[in-house]
Every structure is written in structure tokens, then in C-alpha cells.
N, C-alpha and C positions, 0 to 999 in steps of 0.2 A: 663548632661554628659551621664547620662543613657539610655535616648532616645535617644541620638545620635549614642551611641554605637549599640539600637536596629535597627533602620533605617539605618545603615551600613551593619548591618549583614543582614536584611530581603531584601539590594537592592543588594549585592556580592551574594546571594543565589540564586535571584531570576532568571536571565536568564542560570545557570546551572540549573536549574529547567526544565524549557524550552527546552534544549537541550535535557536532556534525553528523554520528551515525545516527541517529534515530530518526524514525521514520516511524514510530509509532504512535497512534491518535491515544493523548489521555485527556477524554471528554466523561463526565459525569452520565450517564446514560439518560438521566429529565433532560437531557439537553440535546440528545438526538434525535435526526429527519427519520420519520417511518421506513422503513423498505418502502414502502407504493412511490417516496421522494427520487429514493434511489433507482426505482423502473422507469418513472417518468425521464428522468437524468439522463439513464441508455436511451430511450427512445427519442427524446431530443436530438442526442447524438449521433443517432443512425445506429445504434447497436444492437444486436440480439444478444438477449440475454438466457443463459444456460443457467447460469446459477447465480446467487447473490449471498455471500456469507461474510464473519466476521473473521478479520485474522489481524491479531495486534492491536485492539483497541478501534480499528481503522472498517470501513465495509469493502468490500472487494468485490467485483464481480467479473465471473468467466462467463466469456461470449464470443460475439465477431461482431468486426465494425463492419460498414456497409459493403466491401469490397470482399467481406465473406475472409476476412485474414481472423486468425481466433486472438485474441487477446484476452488479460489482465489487466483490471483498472483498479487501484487503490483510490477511495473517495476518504473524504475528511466525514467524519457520520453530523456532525452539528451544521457546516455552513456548504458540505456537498460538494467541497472542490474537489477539482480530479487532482491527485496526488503524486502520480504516476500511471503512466500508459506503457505497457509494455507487449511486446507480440511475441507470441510464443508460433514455434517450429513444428507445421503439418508432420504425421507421423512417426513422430518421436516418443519413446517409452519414456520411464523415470528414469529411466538407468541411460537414458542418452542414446541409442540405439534404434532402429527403425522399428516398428510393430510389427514388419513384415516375417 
């Protein structure tokens, strides 16, 4: 009975689990905005855009918004929300460490 009580509670937990961390767009691809969606999107926003790619199902693109700070934008690819905005750190390598 006790095991059974555990394997209840560890299978009702587990896909709320799930939910909170994902972050990943799962859209059918007939069902997403162009890239040109996604340029128009930065340029609304005041961004420059460097690059525009796919990571996770979701479009992302690396630029700077208008104050020239570089950022990461995660968009939803079908209804183009921003997902996350996040600012990345003037010269810094991958390894966390300055370029210099």
C-alpha cells in the first residue's frame, strides 16, 4: 500500500514538474510566422538584429536593443510573443571570462 501511495504521488507530480520548466515552443511548423515576421518584430522594438535562429522549437534572435545593450530574445514562432528578453554581458567569452 505504501508503494503504491509513492508511485501515485511521484506520477501526479511529475508532469507538473514539466510544466513549470519548459520553455519550449511545440508548434507544428504550417503553423509559423516567416523570419521577415520575426525582423519586422525587432524593428518595431527598436532592435538590431545579428542573427535570427531556431533553438528549442521557439525563434530566438541575437542583437541589441536600442541603447545598443546586446540581447536574447526568445519569440513564440506561431503568435510572435516575446518569451523572454534577456541581456547578455559586453566582453565576456563562453567560458565567463573577459575576451581581453
Amino acid at each position: 500500500m505504501k508503494k503504491t501511495l509513492t508511485i501515485l504521488a511521484f506520477v501526479a507530480a511529475f508532469p507538473a514538474g514539466i510544466a513549470v520548466a519548459d520553455d519550449d515552443c511545440f508548434v507544428p511548423m504550417a503553423e509559423w510566422q516567416p523570419r521577415e515576421a520575426v525582423q519586422r518584430l525587432a524593428l518595431e522594438k527598436g532592435w538590431t538584429v545579428r542573427r535570427i535562429k531556431i533553438d528549442d522549437g521557439c525563434y530566438e534572435i541575437d542583437g541589441t536593443d536600442g541603447q545598443g545593450r546586446r540581447i536574447e530574445v526568445t519569440v513564440h514562432p506561431s503568435t510572435l510573443q516575446v518569451m523572454e528578453l534577456e541581456y547578455k554581458q559586453e566582453g565576456r567569452g563562453r567560458n565567463g571570462r573577459s575576451d581581453k
